[in-house]
C-alpha positions as CSV (number, residue, x, y, z in Angstrom):
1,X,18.0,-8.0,10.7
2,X,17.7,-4.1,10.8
3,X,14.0,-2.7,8.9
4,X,16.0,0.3,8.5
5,X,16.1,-0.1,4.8
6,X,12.4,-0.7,4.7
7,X,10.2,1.6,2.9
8,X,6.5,2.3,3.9
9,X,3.5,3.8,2.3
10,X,0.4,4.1,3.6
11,X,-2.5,6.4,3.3
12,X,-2.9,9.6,4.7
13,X,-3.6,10.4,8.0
14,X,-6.0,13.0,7.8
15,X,-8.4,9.5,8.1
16,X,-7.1,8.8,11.4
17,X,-8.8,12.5,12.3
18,X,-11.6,11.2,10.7
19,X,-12.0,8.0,12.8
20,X,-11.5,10.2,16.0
21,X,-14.1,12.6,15.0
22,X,-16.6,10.0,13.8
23,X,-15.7,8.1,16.9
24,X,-16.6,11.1,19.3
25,X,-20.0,11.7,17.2
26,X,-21.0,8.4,17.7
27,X,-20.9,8.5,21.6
28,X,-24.2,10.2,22.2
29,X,-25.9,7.8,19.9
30,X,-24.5,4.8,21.1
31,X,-25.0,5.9,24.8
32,X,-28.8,6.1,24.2
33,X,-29.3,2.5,23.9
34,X,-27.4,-0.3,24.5
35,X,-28.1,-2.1,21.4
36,X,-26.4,1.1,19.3
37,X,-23.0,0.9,21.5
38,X,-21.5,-1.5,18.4
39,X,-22.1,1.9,15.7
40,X,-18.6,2.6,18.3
41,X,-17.1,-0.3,16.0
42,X,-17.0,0.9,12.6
43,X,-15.0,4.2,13.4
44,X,-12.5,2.3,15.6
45,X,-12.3,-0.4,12.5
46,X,-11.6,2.6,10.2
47,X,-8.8,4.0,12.1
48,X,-7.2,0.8,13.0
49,X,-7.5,0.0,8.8
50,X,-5.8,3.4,8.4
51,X,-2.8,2.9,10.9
52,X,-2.3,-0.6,9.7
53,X,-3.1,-0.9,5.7
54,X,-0.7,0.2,3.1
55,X,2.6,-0.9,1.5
56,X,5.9,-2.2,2.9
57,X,8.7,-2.7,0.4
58,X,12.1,-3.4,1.1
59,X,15.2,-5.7,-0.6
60,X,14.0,-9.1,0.0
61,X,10.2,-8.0,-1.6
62,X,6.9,-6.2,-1.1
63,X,4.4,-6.6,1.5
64,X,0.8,-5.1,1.2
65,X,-1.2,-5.2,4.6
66,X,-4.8,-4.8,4.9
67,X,-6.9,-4.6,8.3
68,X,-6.9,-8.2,9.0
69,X,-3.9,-9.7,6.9
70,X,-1.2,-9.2,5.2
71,X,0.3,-10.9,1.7
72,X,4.5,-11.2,1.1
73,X,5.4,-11.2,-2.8
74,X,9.1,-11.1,-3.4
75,X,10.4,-9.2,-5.9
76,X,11.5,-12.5,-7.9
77,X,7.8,-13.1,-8.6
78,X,6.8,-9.0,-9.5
79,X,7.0,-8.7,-13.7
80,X,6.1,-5.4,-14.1
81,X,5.1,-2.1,-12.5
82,X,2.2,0.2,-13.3
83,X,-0.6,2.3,-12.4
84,X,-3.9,2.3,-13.2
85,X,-6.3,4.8,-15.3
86,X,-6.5,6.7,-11.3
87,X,-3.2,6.6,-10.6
88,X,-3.0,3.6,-8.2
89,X,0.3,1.6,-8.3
90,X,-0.1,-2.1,-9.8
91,X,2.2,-4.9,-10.0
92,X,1.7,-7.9,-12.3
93,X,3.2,-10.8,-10.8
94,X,4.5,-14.0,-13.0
95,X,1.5,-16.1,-13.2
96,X,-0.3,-13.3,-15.0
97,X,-2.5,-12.0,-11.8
98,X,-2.1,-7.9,-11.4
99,X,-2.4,-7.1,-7.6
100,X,-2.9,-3.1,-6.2
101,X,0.0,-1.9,-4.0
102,X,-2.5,0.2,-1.3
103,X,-1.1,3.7,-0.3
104,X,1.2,3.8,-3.3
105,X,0.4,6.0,-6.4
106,X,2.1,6.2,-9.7
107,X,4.6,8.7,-8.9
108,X,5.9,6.9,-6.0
109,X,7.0,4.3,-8.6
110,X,10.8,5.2,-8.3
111,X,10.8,5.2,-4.6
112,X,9.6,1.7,-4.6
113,X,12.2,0.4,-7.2
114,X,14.9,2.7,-4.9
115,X,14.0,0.3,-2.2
116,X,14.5,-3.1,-4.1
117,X,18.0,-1.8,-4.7
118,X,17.6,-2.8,-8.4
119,X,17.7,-0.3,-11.7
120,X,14.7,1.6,-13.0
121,X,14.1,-0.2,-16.4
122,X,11.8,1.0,-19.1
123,X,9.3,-1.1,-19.9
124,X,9.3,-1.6,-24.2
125,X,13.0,-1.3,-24.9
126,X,15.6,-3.5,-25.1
127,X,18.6,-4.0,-23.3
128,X,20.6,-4.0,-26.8
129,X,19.4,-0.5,-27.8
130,X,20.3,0.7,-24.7
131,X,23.7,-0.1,-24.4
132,X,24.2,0.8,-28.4
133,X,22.9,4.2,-27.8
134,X,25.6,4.9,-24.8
């Protein structure tokens, strides 16, 4: 199966510079003594959370990846879409939880739908006034 119809999100990579910079600043310190070589860890952790974290959607669903894992929630079980009061995309699934979609922001909302291949729906109205009014 082609993942050319997939769409990904993730967060910006100005933190990947950051890793790389925190990484070189660390040296000297960790060098000193052997028991600071692990402060070496936390930038490398930081950059491999910002190449792999972040938001894959595509036809068959939605898949959020974190450093260490990664969760699959097809789109059969996503009731609604949101953001939060910081603009942080939100799904509510069917049994009620509400999960964050990392990397994705409120106006990348229609992108997202776009890439289930389904139609932008406004939440609140019906699909009886909708097809009066046309």
């Amino acid at each position: 199966m082609s993942r050319t119809s997939s769409l990904r999100f993730r967060h910006n990579q100005a933190i990947w510079v950051a890793a790389v910079i925190a990484f070189l600043g660390a040296i000297p310190l960790a060098s000193t003594r052997w028991y600071l070589t692990p402060l070496l860890l936390v930038p490398l952790a930081v950059g491999l959370w910002a190449w792999r974290a972040g938001t894959d959607a595509d036809p068959t669903g939605v898949r959020i990846r974190a450093l260490l894992g990664q969760r699959a929630i097809p789109w059969a079980d996503i009731v609604e879409l949101g953001s939060d009061p910081r603009g942080q995309a939100v799904v509510r699934l069917s049994d009620g939880r509400t999960t964050a979609l990392p990397a994705v922001r409120a106006t990348d909302l229609p992108d997202l739908v776009a890439a289930s291949g389904q139609q932008l729906r406004p939440s609140g109205g019906s699909d009886d006034t909708e097809s009066s009014a046309r």
